[in-house]
C-alpha positions in Angstrom: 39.4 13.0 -45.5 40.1 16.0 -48.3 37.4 16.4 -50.6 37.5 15.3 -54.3 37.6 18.1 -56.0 40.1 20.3 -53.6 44.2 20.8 -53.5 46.2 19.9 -56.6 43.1 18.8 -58.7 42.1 22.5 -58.5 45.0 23.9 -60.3 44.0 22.0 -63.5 39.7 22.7 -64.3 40.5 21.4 -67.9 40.5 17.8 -66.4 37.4 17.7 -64.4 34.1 16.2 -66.1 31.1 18.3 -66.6 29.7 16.8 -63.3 32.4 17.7 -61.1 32.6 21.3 -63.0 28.9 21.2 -61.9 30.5 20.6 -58.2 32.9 23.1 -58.2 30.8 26.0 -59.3 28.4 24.9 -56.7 30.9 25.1 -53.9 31.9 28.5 -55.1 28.3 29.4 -55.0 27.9 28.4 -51.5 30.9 30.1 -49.9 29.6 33.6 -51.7 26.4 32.8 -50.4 27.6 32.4 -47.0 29.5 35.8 -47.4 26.4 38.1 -48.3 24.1 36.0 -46.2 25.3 38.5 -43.1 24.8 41.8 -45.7 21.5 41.4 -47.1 19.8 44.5 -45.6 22.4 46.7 -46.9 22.7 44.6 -50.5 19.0 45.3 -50.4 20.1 49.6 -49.7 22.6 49.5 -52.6 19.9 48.2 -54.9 17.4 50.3 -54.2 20.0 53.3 -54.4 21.7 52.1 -58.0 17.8 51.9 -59.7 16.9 55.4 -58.3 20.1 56.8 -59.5 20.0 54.7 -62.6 16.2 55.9 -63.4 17.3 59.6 -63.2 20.4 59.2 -65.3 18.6 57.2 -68.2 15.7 60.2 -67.8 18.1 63.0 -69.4 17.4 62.2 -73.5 14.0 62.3 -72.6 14.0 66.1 -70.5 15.9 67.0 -73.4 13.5 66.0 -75.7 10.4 67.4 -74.1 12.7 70.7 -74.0 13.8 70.9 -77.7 9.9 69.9 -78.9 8.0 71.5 -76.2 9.8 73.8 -74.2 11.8 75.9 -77.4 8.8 76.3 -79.3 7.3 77.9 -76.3 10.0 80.4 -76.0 10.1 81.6 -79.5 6.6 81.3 -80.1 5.2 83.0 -77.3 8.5 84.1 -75.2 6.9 81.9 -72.6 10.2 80.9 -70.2 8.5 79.0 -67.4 8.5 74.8 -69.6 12.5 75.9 -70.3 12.9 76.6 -66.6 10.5 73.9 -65.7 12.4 71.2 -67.9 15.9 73.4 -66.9 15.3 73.0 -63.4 14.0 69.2 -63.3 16.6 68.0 -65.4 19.6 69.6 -62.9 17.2 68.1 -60.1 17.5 64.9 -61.4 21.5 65.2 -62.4 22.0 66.2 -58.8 20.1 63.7 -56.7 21.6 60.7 -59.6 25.6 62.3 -58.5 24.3 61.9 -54.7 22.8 58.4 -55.0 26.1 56.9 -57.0 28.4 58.5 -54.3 26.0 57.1 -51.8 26.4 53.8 -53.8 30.0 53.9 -54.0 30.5 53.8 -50.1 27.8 50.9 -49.7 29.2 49.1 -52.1 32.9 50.0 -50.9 31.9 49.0 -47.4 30.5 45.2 -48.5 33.5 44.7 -50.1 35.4 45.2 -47.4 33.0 43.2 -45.0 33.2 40.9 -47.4 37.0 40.2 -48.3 37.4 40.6 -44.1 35.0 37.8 -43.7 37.2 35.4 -46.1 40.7 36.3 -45.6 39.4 35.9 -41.7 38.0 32.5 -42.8 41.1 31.4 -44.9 43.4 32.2 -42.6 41.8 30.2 -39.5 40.7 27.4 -41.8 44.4 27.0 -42.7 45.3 26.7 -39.3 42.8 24.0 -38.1 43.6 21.8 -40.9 45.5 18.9 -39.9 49.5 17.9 -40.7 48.4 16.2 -43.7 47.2 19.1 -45.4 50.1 21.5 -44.9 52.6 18.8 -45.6 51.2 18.1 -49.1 50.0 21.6 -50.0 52.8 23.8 -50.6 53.2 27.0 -48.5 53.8 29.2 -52.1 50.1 27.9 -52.7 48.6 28.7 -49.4 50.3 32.5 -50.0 48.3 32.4 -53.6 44.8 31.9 -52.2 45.7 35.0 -49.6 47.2 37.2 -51.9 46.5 37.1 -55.9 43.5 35.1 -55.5 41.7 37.7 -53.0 43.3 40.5 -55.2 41.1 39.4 -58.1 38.3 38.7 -55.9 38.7 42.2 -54.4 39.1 43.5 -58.5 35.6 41.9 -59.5 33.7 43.3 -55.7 35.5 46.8 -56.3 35.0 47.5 -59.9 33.6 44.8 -61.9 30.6 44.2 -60.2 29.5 47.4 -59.9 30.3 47.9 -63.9 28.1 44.7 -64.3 24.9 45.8 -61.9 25.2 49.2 -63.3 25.7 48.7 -67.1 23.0 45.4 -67.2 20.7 48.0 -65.4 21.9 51.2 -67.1 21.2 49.6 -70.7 18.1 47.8 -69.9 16.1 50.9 -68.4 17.4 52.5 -71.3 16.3 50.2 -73.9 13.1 50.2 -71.7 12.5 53.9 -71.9 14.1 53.8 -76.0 11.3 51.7 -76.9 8.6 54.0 -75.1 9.6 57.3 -76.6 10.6 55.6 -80.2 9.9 52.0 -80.9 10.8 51.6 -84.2 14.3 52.6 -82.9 13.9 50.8 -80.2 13.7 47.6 -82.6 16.3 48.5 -84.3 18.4 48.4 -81.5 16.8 44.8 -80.3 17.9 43.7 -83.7 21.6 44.9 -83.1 21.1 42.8 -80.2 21.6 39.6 -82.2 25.2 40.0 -83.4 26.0 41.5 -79.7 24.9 38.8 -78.3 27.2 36.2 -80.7 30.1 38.7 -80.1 29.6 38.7 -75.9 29.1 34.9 -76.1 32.4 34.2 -78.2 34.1 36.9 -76.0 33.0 34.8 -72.6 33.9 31.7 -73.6 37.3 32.3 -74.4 37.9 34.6 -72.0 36.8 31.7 -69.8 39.9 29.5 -71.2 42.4 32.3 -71.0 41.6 33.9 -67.2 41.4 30.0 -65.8 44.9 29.9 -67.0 46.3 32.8 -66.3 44.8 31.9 -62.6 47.0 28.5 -62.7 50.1 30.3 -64.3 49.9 33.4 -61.7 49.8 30.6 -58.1 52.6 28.7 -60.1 54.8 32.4 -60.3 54.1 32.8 -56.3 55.0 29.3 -55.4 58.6 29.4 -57.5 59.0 32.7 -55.5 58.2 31.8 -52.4 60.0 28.2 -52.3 63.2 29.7 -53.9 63.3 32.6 -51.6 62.7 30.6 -48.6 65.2 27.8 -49.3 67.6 30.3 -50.1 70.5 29.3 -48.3 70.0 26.1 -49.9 70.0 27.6 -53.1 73.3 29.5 -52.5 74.9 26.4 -50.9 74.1 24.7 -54.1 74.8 27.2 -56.7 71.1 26.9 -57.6 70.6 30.3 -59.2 71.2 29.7 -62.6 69.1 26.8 -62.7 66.1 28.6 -60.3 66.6 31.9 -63.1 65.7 29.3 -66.2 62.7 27.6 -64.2 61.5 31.5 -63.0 61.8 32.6 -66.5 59.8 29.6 -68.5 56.9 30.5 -65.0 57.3 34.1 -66.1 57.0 34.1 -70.0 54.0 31.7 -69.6 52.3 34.2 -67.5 53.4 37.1 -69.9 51.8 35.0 -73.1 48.7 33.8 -71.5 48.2 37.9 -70.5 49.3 38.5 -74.1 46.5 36.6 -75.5 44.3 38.0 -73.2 44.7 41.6 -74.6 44.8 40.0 -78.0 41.3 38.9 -77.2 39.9 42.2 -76.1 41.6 43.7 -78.8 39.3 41.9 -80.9 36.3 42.2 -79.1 36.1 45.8 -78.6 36.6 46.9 -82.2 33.5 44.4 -82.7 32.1 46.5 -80.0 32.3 49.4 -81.5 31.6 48.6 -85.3 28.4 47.0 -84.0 27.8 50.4 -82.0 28.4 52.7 -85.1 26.1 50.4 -87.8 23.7 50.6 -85.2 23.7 54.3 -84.5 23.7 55.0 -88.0 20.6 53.2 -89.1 19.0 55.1 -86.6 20.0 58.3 -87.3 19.1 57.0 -91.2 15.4 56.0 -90.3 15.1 58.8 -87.9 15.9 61.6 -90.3 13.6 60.0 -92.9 10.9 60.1 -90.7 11.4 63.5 -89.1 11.4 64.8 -93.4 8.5 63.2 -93.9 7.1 64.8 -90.7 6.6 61.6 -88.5 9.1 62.5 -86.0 10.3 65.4 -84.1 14.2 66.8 -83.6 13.7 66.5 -80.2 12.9 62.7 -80.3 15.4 61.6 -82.5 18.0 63.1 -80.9 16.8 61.4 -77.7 16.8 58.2 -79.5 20.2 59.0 -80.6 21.2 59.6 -77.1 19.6 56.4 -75.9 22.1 54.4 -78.5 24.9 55.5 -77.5 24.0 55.7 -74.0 23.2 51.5 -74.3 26.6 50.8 -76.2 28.7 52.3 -73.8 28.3 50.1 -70.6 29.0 47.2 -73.2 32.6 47.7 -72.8 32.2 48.0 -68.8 30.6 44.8 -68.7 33.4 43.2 -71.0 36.3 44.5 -68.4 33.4 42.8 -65.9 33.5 39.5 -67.9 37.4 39.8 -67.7 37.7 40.5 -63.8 34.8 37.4 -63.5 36.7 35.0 -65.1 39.9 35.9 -63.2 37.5 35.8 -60.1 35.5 32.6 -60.6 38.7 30.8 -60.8 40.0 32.4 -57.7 36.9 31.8 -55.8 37.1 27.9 -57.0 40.5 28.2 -55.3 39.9 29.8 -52.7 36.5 27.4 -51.7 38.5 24.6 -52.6 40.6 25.7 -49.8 37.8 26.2 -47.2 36.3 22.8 -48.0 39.5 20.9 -46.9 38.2 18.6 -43.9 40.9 18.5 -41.3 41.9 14.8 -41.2 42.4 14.8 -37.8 39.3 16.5 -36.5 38.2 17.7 -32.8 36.1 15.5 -31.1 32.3 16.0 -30.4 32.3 15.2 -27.1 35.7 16.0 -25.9 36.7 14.0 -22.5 38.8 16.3 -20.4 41.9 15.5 -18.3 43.1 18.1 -15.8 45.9 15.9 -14.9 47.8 13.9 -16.6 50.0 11.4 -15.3 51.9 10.5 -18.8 51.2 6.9 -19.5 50.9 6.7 -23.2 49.8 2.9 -24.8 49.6 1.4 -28.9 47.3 -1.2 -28.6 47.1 -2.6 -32.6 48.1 0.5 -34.7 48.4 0.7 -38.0 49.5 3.7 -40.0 50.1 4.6 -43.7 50.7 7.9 -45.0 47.9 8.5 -47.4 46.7 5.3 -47.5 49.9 4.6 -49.3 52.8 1.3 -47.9 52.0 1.3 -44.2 54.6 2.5 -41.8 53.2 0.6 -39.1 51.9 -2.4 -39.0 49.7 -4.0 -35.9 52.3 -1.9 -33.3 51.7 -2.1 -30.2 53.6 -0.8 -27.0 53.3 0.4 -23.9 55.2 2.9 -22.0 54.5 4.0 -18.4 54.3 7.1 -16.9 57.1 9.0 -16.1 59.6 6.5 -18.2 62.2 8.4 -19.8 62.2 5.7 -23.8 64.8 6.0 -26.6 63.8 5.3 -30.4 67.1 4.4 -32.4 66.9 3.3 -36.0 67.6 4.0 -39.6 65.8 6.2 -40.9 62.3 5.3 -42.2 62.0 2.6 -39.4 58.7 5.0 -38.0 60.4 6.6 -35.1 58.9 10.2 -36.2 55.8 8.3 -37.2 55.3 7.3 -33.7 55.9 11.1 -32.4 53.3 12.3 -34.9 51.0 9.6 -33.4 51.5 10.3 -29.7 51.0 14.4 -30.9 48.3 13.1 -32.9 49.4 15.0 -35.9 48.0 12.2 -37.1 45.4 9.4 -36.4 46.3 5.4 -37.0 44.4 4.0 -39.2 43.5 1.3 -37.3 43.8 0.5 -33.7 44.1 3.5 -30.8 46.9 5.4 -29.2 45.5 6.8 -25.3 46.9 8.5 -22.8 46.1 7.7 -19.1 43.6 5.3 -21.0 42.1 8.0 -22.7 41.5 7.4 -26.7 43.7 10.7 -28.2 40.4 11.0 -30.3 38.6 11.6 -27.8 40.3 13.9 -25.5 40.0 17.6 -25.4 42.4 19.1 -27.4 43.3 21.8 -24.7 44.3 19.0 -22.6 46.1 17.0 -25.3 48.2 20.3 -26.3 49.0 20.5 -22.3 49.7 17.4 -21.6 51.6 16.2 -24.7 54.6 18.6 -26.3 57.1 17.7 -28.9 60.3 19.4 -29.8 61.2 19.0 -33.7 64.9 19.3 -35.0 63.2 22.3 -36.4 63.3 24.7 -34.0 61.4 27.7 -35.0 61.0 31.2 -33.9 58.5 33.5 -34.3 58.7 37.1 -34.8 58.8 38.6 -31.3 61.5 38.7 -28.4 63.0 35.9 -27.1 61.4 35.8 -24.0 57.9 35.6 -26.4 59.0 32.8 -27.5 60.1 30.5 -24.4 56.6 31.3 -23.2 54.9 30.4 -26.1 53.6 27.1 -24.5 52.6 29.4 -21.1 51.6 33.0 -22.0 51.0 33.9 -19.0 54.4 33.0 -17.3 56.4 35.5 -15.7 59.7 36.9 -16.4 60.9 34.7 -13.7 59.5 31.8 -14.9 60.8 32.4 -18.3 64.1 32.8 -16.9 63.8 29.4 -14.5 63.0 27.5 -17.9 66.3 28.8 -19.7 68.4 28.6 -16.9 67.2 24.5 -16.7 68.5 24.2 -20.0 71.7 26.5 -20.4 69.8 29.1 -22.5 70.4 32.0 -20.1 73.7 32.9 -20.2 73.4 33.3 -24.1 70.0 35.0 -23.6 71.5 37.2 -21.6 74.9 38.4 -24.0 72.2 39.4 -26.6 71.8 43.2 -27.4 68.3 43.3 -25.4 68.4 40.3 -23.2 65.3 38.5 -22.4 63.8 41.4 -24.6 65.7 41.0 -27.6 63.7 40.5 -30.8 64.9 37.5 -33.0 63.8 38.9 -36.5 62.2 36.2 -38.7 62.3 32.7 -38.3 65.1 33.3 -35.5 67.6 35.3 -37.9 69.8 37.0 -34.5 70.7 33.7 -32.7 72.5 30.8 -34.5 70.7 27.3 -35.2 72.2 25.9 -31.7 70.4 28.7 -29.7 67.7 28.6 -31.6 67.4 24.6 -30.4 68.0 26.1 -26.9 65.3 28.4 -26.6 62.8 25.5 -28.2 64.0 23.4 -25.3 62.9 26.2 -22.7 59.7 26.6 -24.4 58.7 23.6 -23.9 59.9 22.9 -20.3 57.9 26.4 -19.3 54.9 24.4 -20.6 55.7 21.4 -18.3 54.0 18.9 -20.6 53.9 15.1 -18.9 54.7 14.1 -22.4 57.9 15.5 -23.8 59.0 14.3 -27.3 62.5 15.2 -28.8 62.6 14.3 -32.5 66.3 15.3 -32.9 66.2 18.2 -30.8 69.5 18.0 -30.3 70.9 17.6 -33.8 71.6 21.6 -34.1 73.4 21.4 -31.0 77.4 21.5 -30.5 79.3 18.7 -28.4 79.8 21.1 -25.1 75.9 22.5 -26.2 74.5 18.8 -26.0 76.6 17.8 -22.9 74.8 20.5 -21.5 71.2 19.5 -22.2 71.9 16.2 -21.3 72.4 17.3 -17.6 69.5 19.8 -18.0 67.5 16.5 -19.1 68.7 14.3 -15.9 66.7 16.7 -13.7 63.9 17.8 -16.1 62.8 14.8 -18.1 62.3 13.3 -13.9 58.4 12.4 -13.3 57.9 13.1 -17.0 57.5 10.7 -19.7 60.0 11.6 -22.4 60.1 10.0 -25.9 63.9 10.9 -27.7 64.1 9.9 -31.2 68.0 10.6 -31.7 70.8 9.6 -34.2 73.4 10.3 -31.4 73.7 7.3 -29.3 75.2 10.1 -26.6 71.7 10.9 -26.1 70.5 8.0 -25.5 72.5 7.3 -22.5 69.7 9.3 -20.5 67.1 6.9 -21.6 65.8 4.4 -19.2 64.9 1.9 -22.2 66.2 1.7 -25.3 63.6 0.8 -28.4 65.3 -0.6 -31.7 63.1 -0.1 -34.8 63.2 -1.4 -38.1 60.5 -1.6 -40.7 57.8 -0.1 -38.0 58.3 -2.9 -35.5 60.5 -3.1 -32.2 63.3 -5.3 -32.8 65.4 -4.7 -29.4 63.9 -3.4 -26.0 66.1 -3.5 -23.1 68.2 -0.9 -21.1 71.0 1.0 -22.4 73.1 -1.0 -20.9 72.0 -4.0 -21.4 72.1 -3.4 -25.3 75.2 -2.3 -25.2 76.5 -5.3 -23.4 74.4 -7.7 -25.9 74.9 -8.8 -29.9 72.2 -6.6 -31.3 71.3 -4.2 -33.4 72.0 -1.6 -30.7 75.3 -3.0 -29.8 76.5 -2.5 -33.4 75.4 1.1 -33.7 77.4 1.7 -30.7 80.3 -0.1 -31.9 80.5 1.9 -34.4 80.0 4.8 -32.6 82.3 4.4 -30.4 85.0 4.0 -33.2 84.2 7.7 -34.7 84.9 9.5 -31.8 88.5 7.4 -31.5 
């Protein structure tokens, strides 16, 4: 089953107790351990490369020094040149090799991040597709986009820039207090003291910064999702007249997200004039005490204006590391996303030790099922049925008697909660799932398209099938002489989701896919709703001659397509209620013979 602390509970951190904060943080932990685990020789590289290049930066104040109090006396003392071109030389030595290190930096650092973000949109996006029905049916497609898109985006932001601005600032201002406090020490404590309202003003920034970025996080996937759904369900929306209503809901999403970014500026608006005050006072009681000191003689030019240099030098990566507190936030609350994501468990999982079946014969069996979506009212309860190989079965029913519950259950979308479902005698849990995606193929009123030609697409079932093959499978089900009126033919690409050929085509071509796989299960779940009357007369002579030797399970509202069916099953309330013939319903006082009835009298 799905974790606690994953899908909808993620969008809202504010609810969670400190425990399961505790719990989230250490999932995120784990997933960017498992990401740098691969990289640790050339984390290791960058390292070394940032504290070389560091060291050599944070030695300038000091060359400068030694050439103001050592060097410059020597020139106009003795016109001795050698310490200036000594100091000269090792001081464009060291600014040299620092400029080649941080390049060198830059592309190691450039190229984990990219290993890095590879490694997890890879992850997300086959994660995703293992995960069973469940979770796509309950977690939105808009959401799904999110953790792809502006969740890696702000990961990217904090591996890119604010990392780097962290390593290098914590590293650049603590070799510089270092070397601060061993040329001067009494300014080196006055800087530690400076440290104390620093650290109140850091601490204050972080933890509402904390508050602000989580939210923006939540506000930002709730802008994507109101995108994506409108934009998808767009002819529903015109059909409708939603717009008006969609532009109210977009704009409440939108100013939410401007506000919450609003008070984000606001708040490091605040913080850096804090920042810099704090900067300023400090640098100015040094200056103070320095200039004392070098009147009374107790301290050179040279070293004050190093120590001067070293101030300034440890204030300014403060403001880096702010912007790396900012991308963090907006990070950390991606990463819980994102994690949360990855530590779905699919609900219907593979089996460890898969049994295989080259071939199947198509006898599929309930023995005892009972199913309940979410462990919510059960659908069915203790269902059994049995339905031999090569039988050709109608479901009839209103709807939510379980007749697309049973086709999830047979495609094991799903698993029952109690009892089994087996082919051939064969649990469906334990079978291999290359030989339950052969054997077993369902054909939803859905009929969707992927971007490609239409001959991509019939074969999508049999990759390797040959034009000829493809064109055999259409032919069986009337598909080719529309196939072949298209611009292209066989070759003609359908544009997203199908966009070239209407809704009835679209129906056809999903009916040649999935007789080019030549399952021994077939499973229409109103396949043939899209269809027109001549469209549907059609497939129902295609299915006389195809659906023979194959077990074939047709969940219709069109009791035209149930003529085909060797046995009729009535449901109601998950159980059978009538299980005879066609005929033999028809002919009877049932439930069956009703529907028809009135069937009958719509097409007078």
């Amino acid at each position: 089953m799905s974790t606690a602390l994953t899908g909808t509970q993620d969008e809202d951190r504010s609810r969670y107790t400190k425990e399961e904060s505790r719990a989230i943080r250490r999932r995120s932990l784990r997933l960017l351990g498992s990401l740098v685990r691969p990289l640790k020789a050339r984390i290791v590289l960058a390292a070394v490369v940032l504290v070389v290049s560091t060291a050599l930066q944070v030695a300038g104040p000091i060359l400068i020094s030694v050439g103001l109090d050592r060097a410059l006396p020597a020139v106009l003392e003795r016109a001795d040149w050698m310490p200036t071109f000594l100091i000269g030389g090792i001081y464009l030595l060291a600014g040299v090799l620092a400029a080649v290190l941080i390049a060198w930096y830059v592309i190691i650092a450039a190229k984990l991040t990219q290993a890095v973000l590879l490694d997890l949109r890879k992850r997300i996006f086959l994660h995703t597709q293992r995960l069973s029905l469940e979770f796509h049916e309950s977690y939105t497609s808009g959401r799904i986009i999110s953790r792809q898109t502006s969740d890696l985006d702000s990961i990217k932001e904090l591996l890119d820039g604010g990392l780097n601005e962290l390593v290098s600032g914590v590293l650049f201002g603590l070799l510089t207090f270092i070397a601060l406090c061993i040329w001067d020490w009494q300014s080196g404590l006055i800087l530690a003291i400076a440290g104390v309202p620093l650290f109140f003003l850091m601490r204050w920034f972080y933890s509402r910064s904390q508050l602000v970025f989580r939210e923006s996080r939540v506000i930002s996937a709730q802008v994507i999702v109101q995108f994506v759904e409108t934009m998808t369900g767009i002819r529903a929306v015109k059909a409708f007249r939603k717009e008006p209503r969609n532009d109210v809901a977009f704009q409440k999403v939108a100013g939410e997200y401007r506000d919450v970014n609003r008070r984000s500026l606001m708040l490091f608006g605040t913080f850096e004039p804090g920042l810099m005050g704090v900067a300023a006072l400090t640098l100015g009681i040094v200056v103070l005490w320095g200039g004392v000191r070098v009147a009374e003689g107790a301290l050179t030019v040279g070293v004050l204006l190093s120590a001067v240099l070293y101030v300034r030098n440890f204030f300014a990566p403060m403001q880096e590391i702010a912007m790396f507190l900012n991308s963090y936030q907006s990070a950390t609350a991606a990463l819980e996303k994102v994690s949360g994501v990855l530590e779905e468990v699919p609900t219907v999982p593979d089996p460890e030790k898969p049994v295989d079946l080259w071939e199947s014969r198509g006898h599929v069996r309930f023995d005892g099922v009972t199913f309940g979506y979410n462990d919510e009212s059960t659908i069915l309860p203790d269902f059994s049925l049995d339905i031999p190989a090569g039988q050709t079965i109608a479901l009839v029913g209103t709807t939510g008697a379980g007749k697309s519950t049973l086709a999830k259950l047979i495609s094991r979308f799903y698993d029952p909660t109690v009892g089994t479902v087996t082919l051939d005698g064969v649990d469906l849990r334990e079978l291999h799932p290359k030989d339950l995606r052969r054997a077993i193929v369902m054909v939803t009123q859905e009929a969707y398209l992927f971007s490609g030609t239409v001959a991509d697409n019939i074969a999508l079932g049999k990759p390797d099938a040959t034009l000829d093959e493809i064109r055999a499978a259409a032919k069986a089900v009337g598909a080719d002489a529309f196939i072949e009126a298209l611009p292209d033919g066989y070759d003609t690409d359908v544009n997203k989701r199908g966009g070239r050929v209407s809704a009835g085509q679209r129906q056809l071509i999903s009916f040649a896919r999935a007789f080019l796989a030549d399952p021994s299960v077939l499973i229409l779940d109103e396949a043939t709703a899209s269809l027109d009357i001549p469209s549907e007369r059609l497939i129902q002579e295609a299915l006389q001659t195809l659906l023979a030797d194959r077990t074939a399970i047709i969940i219709a509202h069109r009791l035209s397509t149930v003529a085909i069916a060797d046995r009729v099953l009535v449901m109601e309330h998950g159980r059978i209620i009538e299980d005879d013939t066609p005929d033999a319903l028809i002919g009877g006082t049932g439930k069956f013979a009703q529907l028809h009835a009135a069937w009958q009298e719509t097409l007078v």
